[in-house]
Each structure stands twice: as structure tokens, then as C-alpha cells.
C-alpha positions in Angstrom: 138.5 114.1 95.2 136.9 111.1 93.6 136.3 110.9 90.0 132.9 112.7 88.7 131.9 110.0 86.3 134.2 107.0 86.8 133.1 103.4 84.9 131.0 101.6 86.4 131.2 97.4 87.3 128.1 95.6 85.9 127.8 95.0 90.5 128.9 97.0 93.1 131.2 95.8 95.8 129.2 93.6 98.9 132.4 94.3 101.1 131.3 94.9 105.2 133.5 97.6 104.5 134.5 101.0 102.4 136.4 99.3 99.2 138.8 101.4 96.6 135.7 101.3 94.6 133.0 103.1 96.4 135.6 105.9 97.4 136.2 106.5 93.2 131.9 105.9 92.6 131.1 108.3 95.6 129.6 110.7 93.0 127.9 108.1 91.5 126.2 107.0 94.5 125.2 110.6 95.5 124.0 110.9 92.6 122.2 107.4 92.9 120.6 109.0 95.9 119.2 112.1 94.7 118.1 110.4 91.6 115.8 108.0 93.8 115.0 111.3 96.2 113.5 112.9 92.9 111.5 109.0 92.4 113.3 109.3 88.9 112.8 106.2 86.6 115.3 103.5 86.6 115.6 103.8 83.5 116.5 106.6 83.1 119.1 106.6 85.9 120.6 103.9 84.4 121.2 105.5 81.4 122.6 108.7 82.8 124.9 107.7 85.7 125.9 104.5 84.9 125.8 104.8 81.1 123.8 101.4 80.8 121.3 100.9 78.4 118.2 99.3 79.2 116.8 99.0 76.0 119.2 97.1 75.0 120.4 95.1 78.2 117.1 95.5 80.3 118.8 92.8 83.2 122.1 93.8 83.2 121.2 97.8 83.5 118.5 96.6 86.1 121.0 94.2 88.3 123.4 97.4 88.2 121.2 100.0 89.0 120.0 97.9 91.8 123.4 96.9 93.3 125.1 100.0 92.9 121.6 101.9 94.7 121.9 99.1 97.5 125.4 100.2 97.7 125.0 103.8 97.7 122.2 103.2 100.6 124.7 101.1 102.5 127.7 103.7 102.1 125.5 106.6 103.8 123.9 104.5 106.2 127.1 102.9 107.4 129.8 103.1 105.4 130.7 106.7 105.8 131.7 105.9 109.7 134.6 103.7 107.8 135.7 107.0 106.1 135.6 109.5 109.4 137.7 106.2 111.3 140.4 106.6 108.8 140.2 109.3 106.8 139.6 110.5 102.8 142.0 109.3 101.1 144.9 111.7 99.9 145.8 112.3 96.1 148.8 110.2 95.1 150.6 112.4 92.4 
């Protein structure tokens, strides 16, 4: 099971594929998604899931917020067939 609130890269990954990355921020991205469902303010989404603060770093919270929503919009349009062609991946312990 991926991580509920992992920490978050000032960019997501650009990869044509599923990285090690978007398998730990799959919460993050779902929760990307229903934030943007709900037309919740940037800001505000920012400041929540990925713990940035736009008052105080308006283009870095915006770049991230951006990248990481284009990433999370990738990852259910195309990146999920990655996961079914190999499988989730299995706790290590």
C-alpha cells in the first residue's frame, strides 16, 4: 500500500512510464484528482496535499501543483495500464 502522505518533489516525474515515485504519491494524485473534481482552489490544494505554501513560494507551490496534477491526469489516463501489465508492487519487509 503506498504511503498516505509521502513528501512531495518540488516536480513530478515526466517518465513514459510508472516510476517508484508515482506508485509512493498514488494517494496524492487521487487526491489531486478529487481536489480538481470539487474545482477546489490551487491554493488551497497546495497547501493541503503537498504541504506547499503559496504565500510564501507562490511559483514554486504553483509549478508543483501543476506538475504533480499533470501527473496525476497522466497516471489515470495511461499510466494505470503500466500497473495491471506488471502488477502493484509487493511490501518488502
Amino acid at each position: 500500500m503506498p504511503p498516505r502522505d509521502p513528501k512531495v518533489a518540488d516536480l513530478a516525474p515526466s517518465e513514459p512510464t510508472l516510476t517508484s515515485y508515482d506508485e509512493q504519491h498514488a494517494v496524492t494524485y487521487m487526491r489531486l484528482l478529487d481536489a480538481e473534481a470539487d474545482n477546489a482552489d490551487w491554493r488551497e490544494v497546495a497547501r493541503i496535499v503537498l504541504h506547499l505554501d503559496p504565500a510564501l513560494q507562490p511559483d514554486r507551490a504553483r509549478r508543483s501543483f501543476e506538475s504533480h496534477l499533470a501527473r496525476a491526469k497522466w497516471a489515470a489516463r495511461h499510466g494505470y495500464r503500466h500497473l495491471l501489465q506488471r502488477g502493484w508492487p509487493k511490501d518488502e519487509k
